[in-house]
C-alpha positions, 0 to 999 in steps of 0.5 A: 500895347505894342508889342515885338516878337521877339519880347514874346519868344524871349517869354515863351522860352524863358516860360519853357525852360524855368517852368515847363520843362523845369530841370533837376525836378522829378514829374510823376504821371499817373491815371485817375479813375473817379470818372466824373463824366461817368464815361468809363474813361481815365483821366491822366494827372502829373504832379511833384508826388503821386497820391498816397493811394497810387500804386502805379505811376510812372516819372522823369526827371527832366536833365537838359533843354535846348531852344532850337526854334520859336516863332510867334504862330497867332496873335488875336486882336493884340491881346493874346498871342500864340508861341511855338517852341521847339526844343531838344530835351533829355530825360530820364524815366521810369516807373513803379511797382506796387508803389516802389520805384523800380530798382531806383533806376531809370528805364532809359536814361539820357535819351534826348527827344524833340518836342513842341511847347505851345505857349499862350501869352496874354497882355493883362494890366499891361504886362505879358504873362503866359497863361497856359502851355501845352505839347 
């Protein structure tokens, strides 16, 4: 299948903003001590809502995202490809206090960062699909 880059940056960035960064839905972070490598160490997990258990966690919400860049960065045997995307997002933030979000309020709000997507897309029964992303 031949395929153009700019087929792949369109999918790349749409993945990127209707997914990745999904605007308007709050994401909560939060450390997962059951270590199943037994190597004392912390697994950080994110999801729409923190577990029933978690007492700790921290959030954002996601206000804005700009596509300033992106360019096709590897492509492996004409079956996957590799897009990087730089964009400008704004955020609002925060975190919780034994299980309450504090004050309701943001810690920072409207700070816009820079950040880098790398999107992996494949060809599968003939159609592009993204099948990971990561910053």
């Amino acid at each position: 299948m031949n395929v153009s880059d700019s087929e792949l940056i369109a999918l790349a960035e749409e993945y990127v903003i209707d997914s990745h960064f999904q605007m308007g839905v709050t994401i909560y972070v939060w450390e997962e001590w059951d270590d199943p490598l037994d190597d004392t160490t912390a697994r950080t997990e994110s999801g729409y809502a923190p577990p029933q258990d978690c007492d700790h966690y921290s959030w954002f919400l996601v206000e804005s995202c700009e596509i300033d860049r992106s360019l096709v960065t590897e492509e492996h045997e004409e079956t996957s490809y590799l897009v990087e995307v730089n964009c400008r997002i704004i955020t609002d933030d925060g975190r919780s206090s034994e299980g309450d979000l504090e004050d309701n309020e943001p810690e920072e709000k409207g700070e816009e960062e820079e950040r880098t997507v790398y999107v992996w897309i494949e060809i599968e029964d003939g159609k592009l699909i993204v099948v990971d992303s990561e910053e």
